[in-house]
Structures are given as structure tokens and as C-alpha cells.
C-alpha positions in Angstrom: 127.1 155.1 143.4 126.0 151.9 141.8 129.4 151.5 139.9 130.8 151.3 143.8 127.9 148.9 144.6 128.5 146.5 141.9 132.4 146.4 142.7 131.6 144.5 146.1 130.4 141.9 143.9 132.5 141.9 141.0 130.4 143.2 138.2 131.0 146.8 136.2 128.4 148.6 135.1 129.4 148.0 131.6 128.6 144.2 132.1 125.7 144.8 133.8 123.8 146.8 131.0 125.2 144.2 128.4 123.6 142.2 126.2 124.9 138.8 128.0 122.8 136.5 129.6 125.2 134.7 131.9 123.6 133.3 134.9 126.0 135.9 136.9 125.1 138.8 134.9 121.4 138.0 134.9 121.4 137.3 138.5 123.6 140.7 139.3 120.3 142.4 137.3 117.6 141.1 139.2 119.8 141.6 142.6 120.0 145.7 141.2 116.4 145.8 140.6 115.1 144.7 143.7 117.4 146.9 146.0 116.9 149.8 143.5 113.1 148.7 143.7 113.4 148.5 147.2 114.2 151.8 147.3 110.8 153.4 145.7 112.8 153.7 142.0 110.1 153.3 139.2 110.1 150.6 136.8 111.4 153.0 134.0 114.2 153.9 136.0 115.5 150.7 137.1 115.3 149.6 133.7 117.7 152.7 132.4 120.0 151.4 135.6 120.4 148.1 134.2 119.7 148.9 130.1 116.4 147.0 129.9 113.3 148.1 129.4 110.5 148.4 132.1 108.6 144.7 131.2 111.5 143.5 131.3 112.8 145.1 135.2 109.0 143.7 136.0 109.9 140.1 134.9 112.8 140.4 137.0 111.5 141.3 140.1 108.9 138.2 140.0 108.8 136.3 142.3 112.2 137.3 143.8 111.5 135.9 147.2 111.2 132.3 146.1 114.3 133.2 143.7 116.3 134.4 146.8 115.8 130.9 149.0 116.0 128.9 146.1 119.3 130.1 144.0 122.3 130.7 146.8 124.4 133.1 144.2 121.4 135.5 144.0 121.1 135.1 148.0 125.1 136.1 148.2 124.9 139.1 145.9 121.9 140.1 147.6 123.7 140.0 151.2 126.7 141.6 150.1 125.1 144.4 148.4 122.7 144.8 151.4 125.2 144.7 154.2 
């Protein structure tokens, strides 16, 4: 299911749990936390989703809101993957 997910915006799972930290990448992560978040998934969960660990899922969801109006290609992936 989240391989299918993250084809609608052009990620594969493989790049998502990788070490990169290209803006895209980084901004696909925090867009998969907050639906997966969204979706009562635990903190420990999320971050075996995404291959990070839980502090790091926490960081990610901070202050996502302002995130969201504030960088447009986090507000894009987030539409797409919530359509």
C-alpha cells in the first residue's frame, strides 16, 4: 500500500527509507508521517515506515501546519497523496 502511495508522487520506498537528505526525500518523509500519523499509527511505527527512529518521526511532524503553508512542494505531495 504505501509503495502505491509513494508512486503518485514519484518516490520508491527504497528512497524513502534512505539515508539521503534531499529536500524531496526529506519532504516525501514528513508528508508519510503525517498521513500515516493522521491515521492513529504510533510514533515507533511510522518511524519503521520511513527507517527512522521514533525522535526522529516526532521532529518531523513539528510544526507541519506552518510547514505545509509555507513550503508549496510539501503542500503538493501532501494534496496528491490525500486526494
Amino acid at each position: 500500500m504505501i509503495e502505491a502511495t509513494l508512486s503518485r508522487i514519484g518516490i520508491t520506498l527504497d528512497e524513502l527509507q534512505s539515508n539521503s537528505r534531499k529536500r524531496e526525500l526529506v519532504c516525501a518523509r514528513r508528508v508519510v508521517a503525517k498521513i500515516l500519523r493522521d491515521n492513529s499509527e504510533s510514533l515507533h511505527s511510522i518511524g519503521r515506515v520511513i527507517n527512522r527512529d521514533h525522535s526522529t518521526v516526532a521532529y518531523l511532524l513539528k510544526d507541519f501546519d506552518v510547514i505545509l503553508k509555507c513550503d508549496e512542494m510539501a503542500r503538493e505531495m501532501y494534496d496528491r497523496l490525500t486526494e
